[in-house]
N, C-alpha and C positions, 0 to 999 in steps of 0.2 A: 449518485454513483454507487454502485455494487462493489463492495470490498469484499474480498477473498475471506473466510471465516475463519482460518488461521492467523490472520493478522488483526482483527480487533481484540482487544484484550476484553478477557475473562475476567467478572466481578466473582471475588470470593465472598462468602456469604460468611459471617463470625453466628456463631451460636449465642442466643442472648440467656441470660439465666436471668428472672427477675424473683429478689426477694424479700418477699413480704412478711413483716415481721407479726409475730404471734401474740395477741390482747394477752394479757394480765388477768387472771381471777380478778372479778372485784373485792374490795375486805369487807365486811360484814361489819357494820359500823353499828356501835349504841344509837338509840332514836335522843333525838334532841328534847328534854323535857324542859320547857318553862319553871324556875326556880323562885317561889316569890318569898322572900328575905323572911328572916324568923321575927322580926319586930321591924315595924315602921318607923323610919326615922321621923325627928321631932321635926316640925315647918316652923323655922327662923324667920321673924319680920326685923327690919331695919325702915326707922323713921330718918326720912335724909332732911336735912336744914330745908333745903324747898318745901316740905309737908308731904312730900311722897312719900310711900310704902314700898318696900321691896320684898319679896317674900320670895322665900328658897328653902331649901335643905340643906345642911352645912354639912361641909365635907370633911371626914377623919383625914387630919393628916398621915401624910405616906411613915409609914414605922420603916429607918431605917435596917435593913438585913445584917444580922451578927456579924460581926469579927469571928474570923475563923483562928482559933489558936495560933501562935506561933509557938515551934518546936525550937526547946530549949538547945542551945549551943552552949559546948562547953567552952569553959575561960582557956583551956590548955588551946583548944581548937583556934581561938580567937588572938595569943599567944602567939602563936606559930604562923599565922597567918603573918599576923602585922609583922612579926621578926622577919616573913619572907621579904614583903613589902619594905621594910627598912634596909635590909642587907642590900638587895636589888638597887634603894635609889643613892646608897653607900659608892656602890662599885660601877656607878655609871658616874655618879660625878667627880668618884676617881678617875676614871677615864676622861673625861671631860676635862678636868684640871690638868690632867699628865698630856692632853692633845695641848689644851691651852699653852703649857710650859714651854715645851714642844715648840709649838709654833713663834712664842715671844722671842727664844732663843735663838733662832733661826733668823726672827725680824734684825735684833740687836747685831748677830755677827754681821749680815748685810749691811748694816748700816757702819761697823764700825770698816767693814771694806770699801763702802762707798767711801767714808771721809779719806781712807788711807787714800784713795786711788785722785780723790778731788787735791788731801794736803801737796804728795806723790806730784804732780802736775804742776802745782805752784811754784815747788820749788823749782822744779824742772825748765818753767819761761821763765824762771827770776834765773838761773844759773845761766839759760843761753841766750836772756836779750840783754844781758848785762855786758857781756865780751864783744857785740856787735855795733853796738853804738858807740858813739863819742857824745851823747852828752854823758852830764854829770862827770863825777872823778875818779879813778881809775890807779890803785895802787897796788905796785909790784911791791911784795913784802921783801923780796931776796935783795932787788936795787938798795930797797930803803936799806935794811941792816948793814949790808956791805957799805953802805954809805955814810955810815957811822948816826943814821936818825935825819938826814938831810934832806928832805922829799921833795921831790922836785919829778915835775909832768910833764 
């Protein structure tokens, strides 16, 4: 089929830039010269218990590299430091003791309103199951005295 050329779309073309990055001078290097030691070292033999020989060059041990000075600190420096350090762990475990307090004081009243509110209650069923029942014995103070101490139920 033939389509109209206003109706097929049109490929836009992007422009491409390609870029290629630019060599390095090379550096100009020293030539590598073979350095052969200013003295030969001594050939070490070792007789092992079997009657073998082992023969080598014995190797300097490795020299450890200097300690680099340490720079003196003054005592005043040192001082003031640890004063900050002390003061700081002064005033956190003030804090720490003054939350502690704090919070114990808080435990204590709670509990001393639990007990009120448990004693509170006790008396409370002892005062209203004591007037509802008929067991046990049951005395009017005002009969008794008017009655010159004669009790009777």
């Amino acid at each position: 089929m033939n389509e109209p050329a206003n109706l097929v779309p049109r490929r836009r073309e992007a422009t491409v830039q390609v870029h290629r990055p630019t060599p390095l001078a090379p550096v100009p290097s020293a030539p590598v010269v073979p350095v052969q030691p200013s003295a030969i070292p001594a050939v070490a033999s070792v007789v092992l218990p079997d009657g073998r020989v082992v023969t080598g060059y014995s190797l300097e041990h490795a020299k450890p590299e200097p300690v680099a000075a340490k720079l003196p600190v003054s005592r005043a420096a040192v001082n003031i430091a640890l004063g900050g350090i002390g003061f700081g762990a002064v005033c956190g475990g003030l804090f720490l003791l003054t939350a502690f307090i704090t919070a114990l004081t808080a435990l204590i009243t709670q509990l001393i309103i639990l007990a009120a509110v448990i004693f509170g209650g006790w008396v409370a069923v002892q005062v209203f199951s004591a007037s509802g029942h008929g067991s046990g014995t049951t005395v009017n103070i005002r009969k008794a005295v008017f009655k010159r101490n004669h009790f009777h139920s």
